[in-house]
C-alpha positions as CSV (number, residue, x, y, z in Angstrom):
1,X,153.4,160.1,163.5
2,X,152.0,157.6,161.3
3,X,149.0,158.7,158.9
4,X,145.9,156.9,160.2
5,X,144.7,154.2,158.4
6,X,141.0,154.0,156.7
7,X,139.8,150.6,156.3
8,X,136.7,149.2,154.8
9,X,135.1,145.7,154.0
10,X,135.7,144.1,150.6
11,X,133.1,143.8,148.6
12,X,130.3,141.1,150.1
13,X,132.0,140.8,153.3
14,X,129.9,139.5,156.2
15,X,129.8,143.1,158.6
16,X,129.6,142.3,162.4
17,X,130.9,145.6,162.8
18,X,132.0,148.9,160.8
19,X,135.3,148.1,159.1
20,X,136.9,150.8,161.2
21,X,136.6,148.8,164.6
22,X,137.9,145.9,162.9
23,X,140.9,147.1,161.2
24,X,142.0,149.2,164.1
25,X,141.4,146.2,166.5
26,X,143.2,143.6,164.4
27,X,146.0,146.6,164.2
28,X,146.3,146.3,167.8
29,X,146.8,143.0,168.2
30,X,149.2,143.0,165.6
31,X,151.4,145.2,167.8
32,X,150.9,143.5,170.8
33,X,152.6,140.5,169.2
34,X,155.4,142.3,167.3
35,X,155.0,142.3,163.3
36,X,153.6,139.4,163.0
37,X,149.9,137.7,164.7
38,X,148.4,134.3,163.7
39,X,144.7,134.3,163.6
40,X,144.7,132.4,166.8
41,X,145.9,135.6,168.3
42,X,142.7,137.4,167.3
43,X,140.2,134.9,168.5
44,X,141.6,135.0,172.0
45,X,141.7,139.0,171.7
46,X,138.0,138.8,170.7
47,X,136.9,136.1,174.1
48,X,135.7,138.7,176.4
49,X,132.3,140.0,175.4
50,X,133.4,143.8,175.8
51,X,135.6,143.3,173.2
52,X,135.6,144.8,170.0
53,X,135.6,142.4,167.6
54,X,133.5,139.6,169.9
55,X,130.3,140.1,167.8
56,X,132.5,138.6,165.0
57,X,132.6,135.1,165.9
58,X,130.2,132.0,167.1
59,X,130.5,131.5,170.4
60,X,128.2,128.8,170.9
61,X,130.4,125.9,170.8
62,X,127.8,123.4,168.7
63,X,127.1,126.0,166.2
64,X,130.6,127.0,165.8
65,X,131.6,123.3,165.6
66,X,128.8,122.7,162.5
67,X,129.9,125.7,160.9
68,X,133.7,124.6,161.1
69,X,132.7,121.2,159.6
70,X,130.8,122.9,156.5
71,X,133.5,125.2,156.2
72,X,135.6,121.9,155.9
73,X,133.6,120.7,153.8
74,X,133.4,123.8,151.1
75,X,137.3,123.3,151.4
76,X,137.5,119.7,150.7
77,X,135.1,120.0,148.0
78,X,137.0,123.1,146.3
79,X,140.3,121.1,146.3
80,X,139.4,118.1,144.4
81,X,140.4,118.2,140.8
82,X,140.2,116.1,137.9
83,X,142.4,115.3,134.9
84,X,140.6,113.9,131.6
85,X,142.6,110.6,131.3
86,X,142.3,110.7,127.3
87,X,144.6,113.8,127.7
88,X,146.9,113.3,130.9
89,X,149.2,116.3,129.6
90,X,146.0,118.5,130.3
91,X,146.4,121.0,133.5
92,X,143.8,119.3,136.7
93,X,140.7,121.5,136.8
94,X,138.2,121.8,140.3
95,X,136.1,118.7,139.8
96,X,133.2,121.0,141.4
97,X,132.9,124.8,141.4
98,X,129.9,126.8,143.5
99,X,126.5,127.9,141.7
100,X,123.5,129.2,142.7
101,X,120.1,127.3,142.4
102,X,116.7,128.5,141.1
103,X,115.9,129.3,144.6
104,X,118.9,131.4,144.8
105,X,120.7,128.5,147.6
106,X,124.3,127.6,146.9
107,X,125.5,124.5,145.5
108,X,128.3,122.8,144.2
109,X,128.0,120.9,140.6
110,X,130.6,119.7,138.3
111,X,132.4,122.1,135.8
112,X,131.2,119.9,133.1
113,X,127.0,120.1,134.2
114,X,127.7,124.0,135.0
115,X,129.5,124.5,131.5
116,X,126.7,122.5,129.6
117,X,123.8,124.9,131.3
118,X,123.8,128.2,129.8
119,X,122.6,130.4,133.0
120,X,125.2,127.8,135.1
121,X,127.6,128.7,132.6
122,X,127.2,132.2,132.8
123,X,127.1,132.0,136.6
124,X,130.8,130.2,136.0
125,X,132.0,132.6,134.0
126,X,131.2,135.8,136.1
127,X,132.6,134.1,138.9
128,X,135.9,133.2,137.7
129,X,136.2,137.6,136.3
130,X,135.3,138.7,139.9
131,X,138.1,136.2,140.7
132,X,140.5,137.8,138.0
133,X,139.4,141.3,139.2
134,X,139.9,140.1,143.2
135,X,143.6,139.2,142.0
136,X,144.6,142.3,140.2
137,X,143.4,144.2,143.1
138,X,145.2,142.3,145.9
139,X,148.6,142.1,143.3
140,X,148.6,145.3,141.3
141,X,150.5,146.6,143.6
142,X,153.4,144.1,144.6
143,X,154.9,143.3,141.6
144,X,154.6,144.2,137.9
145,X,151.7,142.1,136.3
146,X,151.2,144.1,133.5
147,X,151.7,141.0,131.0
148,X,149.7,138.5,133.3
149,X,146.8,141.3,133.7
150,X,146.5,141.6,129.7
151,X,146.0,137.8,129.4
152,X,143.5,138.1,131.7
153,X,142.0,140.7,129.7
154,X,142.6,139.2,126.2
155,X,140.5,135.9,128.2
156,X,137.8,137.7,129.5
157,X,137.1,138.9,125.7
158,X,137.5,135.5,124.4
159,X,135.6,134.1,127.1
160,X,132.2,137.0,126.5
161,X,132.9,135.8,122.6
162,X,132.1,132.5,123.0
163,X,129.2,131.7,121.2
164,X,127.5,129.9,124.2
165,X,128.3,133.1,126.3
166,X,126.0,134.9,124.0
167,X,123.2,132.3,124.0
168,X,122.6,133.0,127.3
């Protein structure tokens, strides 16, 4: 007999429900459709309101439909990129990245205004080490990134040794 599984949220994960029901309930579906689900598969597990994992999802169809559009929209916005044309060999970069206001409300800016403001810079930069961290934790474990993980290392330094990263 299999070991049972613990499972918990990742860190700032919206919590409908403790991270027990959740994983054991998408565990469930999963073997009701073999080794393999598509997240279609969960939504129409989740319909009836008895079911676990119903308090997980809109179900009022106009607020579901407004959040699907601004979740669209954080997508479209997240995949533009831009080249400088006075260097075209230059890797694209997101034209936009997410920051948080005065008021504390997200917004999206261009990498160039964020990188010019020192407390949107360091918002930047913390963002893109949680994002480093976040990819070491999902990868460690699947292959060998011990060389990828030290650049990533060696650029978080660099990056906290910037003399604009001090400023702030």
């Amino acid at each position: 007999m299999a070991t049972p599984l613990t499972y918990a949220w990742q860190p700032g994960a919206r919590k409908a429900m403790p991270a027990q029901i959740a994983g054991e309930e998408i565990s469930r579906i999963r073997s009701l459709h073999g080794k393999m689900f598509k997240p279609a598969d969960v939504v129409q597990a989740s319909v009836a309101e008895d079911a676990p994992l119903h308090p997980a999802f809109e179900w009022n169809d106009d607020k579901a439909a407004a959040a699907h559009r601004i979740s669209q929209a954080r997508h479209l916005i997240g995949c533009i990129t831009v080249v400088d044309q006075t260097q075209p060999e230059q890797t694209p970069i997101r034209a936009f990245v997410s920051v948080t206001d005065d008021e504390g409300e997200h917004q999206y800016t261009t990498v160039a205004y964020a990188m010019s403001q020192p407390t949107l810079r360091e918002q930047v930069l913390r963002a893109a080490e949680r994002d480093m961290q976040a990819f070491e934790r999902k990868y460690h474990r699947f292959m060998n990134l011990a060389e990828v993980m030290s650049s990533f290392r060696v650029a978080q330094v660099r990056a906290a040794e910037l003399p604009e990263a001090r400023a702030s």
